[in-house]
N, C-alpha and C positions, 0 to 999 in steps of 0.2 A: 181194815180191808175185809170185804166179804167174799164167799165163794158158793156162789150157786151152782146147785148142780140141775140140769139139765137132761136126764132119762141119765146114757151113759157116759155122756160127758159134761164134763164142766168148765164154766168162764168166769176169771177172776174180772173182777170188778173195782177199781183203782177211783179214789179221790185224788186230787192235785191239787196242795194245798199254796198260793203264789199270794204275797205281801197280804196275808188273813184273807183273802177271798179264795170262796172255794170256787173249782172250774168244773161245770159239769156239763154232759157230750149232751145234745138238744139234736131234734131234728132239724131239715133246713125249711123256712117259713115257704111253701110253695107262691104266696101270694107278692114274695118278694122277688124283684128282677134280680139279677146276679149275672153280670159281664164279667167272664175270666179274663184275667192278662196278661197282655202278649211277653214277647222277651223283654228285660231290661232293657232299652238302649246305652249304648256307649256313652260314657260321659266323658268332661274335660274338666280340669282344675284351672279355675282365672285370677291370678292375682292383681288384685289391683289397691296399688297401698298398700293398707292395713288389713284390708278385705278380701276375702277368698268367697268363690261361688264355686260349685260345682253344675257344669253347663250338659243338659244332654245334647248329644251330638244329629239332635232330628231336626232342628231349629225353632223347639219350642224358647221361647221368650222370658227371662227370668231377669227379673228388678233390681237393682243397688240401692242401696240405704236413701241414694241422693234421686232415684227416679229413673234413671238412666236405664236404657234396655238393651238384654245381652243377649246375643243367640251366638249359636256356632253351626254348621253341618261339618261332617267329617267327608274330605275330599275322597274321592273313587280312587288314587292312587297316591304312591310314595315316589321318594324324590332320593335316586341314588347320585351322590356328588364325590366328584374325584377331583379334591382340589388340585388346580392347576393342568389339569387337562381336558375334562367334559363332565358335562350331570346329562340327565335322563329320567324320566316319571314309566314308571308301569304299575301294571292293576295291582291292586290293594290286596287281593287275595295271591300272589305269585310270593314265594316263598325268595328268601335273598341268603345266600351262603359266601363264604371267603375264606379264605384264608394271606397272611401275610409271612414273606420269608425275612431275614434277619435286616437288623436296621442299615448296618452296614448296605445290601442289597436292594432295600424296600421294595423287592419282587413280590410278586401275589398273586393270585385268583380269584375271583369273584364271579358269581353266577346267579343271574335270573329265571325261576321255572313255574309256569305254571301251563295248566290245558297244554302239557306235552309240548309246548315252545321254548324256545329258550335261548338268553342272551347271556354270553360266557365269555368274560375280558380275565387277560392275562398279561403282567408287567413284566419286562426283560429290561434289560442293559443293551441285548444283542439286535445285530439286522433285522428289523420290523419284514422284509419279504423273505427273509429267510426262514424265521417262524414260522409265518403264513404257509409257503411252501412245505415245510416238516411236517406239519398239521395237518397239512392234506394229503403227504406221502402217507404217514401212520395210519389215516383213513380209509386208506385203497390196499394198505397191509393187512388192515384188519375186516376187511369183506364190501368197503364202501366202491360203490359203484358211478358211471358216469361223470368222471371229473370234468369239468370244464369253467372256462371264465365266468364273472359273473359284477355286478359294480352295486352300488348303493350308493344316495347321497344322504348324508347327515350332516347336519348343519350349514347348509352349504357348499359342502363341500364333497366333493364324488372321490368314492374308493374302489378302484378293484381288486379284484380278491379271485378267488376260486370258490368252486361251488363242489360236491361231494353229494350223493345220493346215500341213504341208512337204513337198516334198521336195527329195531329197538330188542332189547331183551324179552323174552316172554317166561312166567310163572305161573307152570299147575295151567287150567282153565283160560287165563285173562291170554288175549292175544296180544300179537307186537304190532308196534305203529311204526310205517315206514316215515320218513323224516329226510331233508334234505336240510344242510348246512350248509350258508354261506362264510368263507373262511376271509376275513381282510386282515393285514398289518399296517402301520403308520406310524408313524410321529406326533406324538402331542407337545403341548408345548411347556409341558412338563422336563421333556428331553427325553422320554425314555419310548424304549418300543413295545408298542400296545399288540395283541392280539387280539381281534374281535370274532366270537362265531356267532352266530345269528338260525337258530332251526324254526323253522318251520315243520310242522306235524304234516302227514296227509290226513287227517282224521275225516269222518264222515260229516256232514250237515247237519242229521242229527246226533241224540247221544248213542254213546256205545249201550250193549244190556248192562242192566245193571249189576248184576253178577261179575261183569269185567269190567265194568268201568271203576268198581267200588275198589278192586284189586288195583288196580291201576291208578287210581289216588292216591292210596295208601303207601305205594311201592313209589311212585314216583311225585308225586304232590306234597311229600313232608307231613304223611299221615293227616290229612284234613278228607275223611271220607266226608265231611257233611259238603263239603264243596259240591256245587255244581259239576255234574258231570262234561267232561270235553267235550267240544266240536268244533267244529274247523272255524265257525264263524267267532268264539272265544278267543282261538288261538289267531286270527287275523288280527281281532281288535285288539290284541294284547300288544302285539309286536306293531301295530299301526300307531299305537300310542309310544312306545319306543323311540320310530322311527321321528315321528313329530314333531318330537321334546328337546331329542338329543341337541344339545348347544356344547359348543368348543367354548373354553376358560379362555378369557381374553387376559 
């Protein structure tokens, strides 16, 4: 190692010595093209046999020993299933939580959220409209405004429910988003009684600043600021893909 000095200061100068070649720093040939790149894509593992590939998920096209050609794309959404009562797909980027209560009970919670929408099922034992109804009394207890009727059909099949008018929490700078919740109960054919909420955001057209919008990912998106920031027409398509998918377990 050397050390040149330089008027008042000085820079050490390092070799890097890797399997007897030495590595030394060059400039870069100006006459040479040079495309930087992009992100990695996703990939997927394919077993097949003996044989394993690893597939990126953009649908470039990769070979088997025998010729054969593989591609994959990665679908735009996920596919939430509740065996013996209903599945559902929503965007890829929406965040999915739960929790389950004891076996005995197999009650739980589960929730959908992303662009400030949000699809929130709850398992009881107890009267599917009597949920419904608590759900929206606790709503109007705690500041929600306009209750009134409201129906949905999903899979077929039309539920009424009650509807509730919100809003949202606000932190520091980010402001609050008003939101309206439709509340259903029912029967699946599980046996047990389901509660469904379904919100809707009022969000604007376009994005929020980004100052608040980044708060707002963070605080309610499951910390994903690089996400796309909200807007109404996000949180439509979110919940229109919801509404679509939803099928009853036959």
């Amino acid at each position: 190692m050397k050390r040149l000095r330089l008027g008042a200061s000085s820079i050490t100068v390092a070799t890097l010595v890797l399997s007897g070649a030495v590595l030394a720093t060059a400039r870069p040939d100006p006459e040479q093209d040079f495309v930087a790149p992009g992100a990695p894509a996703i990939r997927a593992r394919v077993v097949l046999g003996d044989e394993i590939y690893d597939l990126p998920l953009d649908g470039s096209v990769v070979t088997t020993s025998d010729g054969r050609p593989l591609s994959a794309v990665e679908l735009p959404t996920k596919l939430a299933s509740f065996p013996g009562a209903f599945s559902f797909e929503y965007p890829k980027e929406w965040s999915f939580s739960g929790a389950v209560g004891s076996p005995e009970t197999l009650c739980g919670w589960w929730s959908v959220i992303g662009d400030h929408a949000m699809v929130h099922l709850q398992r009881h034992g107890e009267d599917a409209l009597a949920i419904r109804d608590s759900y929206a009394d606790n709503m109007v207890k705690g500041g929600g405004t306009n209750r009134r009727p409201c129906s949905a059909t999903l899979g077929g099949r039309v539920l009424e429910g009650l509807a509730v008018d919100g809003v949202s929490f606000s932190v520091g700078p980010y402001p609050q988003v008003r939101y309206s919740q439709e509340i259903y109960g029912f029967r699946a054919s599980d046996g047990a009684a389901w509660l469904l909420v379904i919100q809707t955001p009022d969000l604007p057209e376009s994005a929020f600043p980004a100052e608040a919008s980044d708060g707002l990912v963070i605080l309610l998106d499951d910390g994903r600021s690089s996400r796309s920031r909200p807007t109404a027409a996000a949180a439509r398509e979110g919940l229109a893909t919801f509404r679509a998918t939803f099928a009853w377990a036959r």
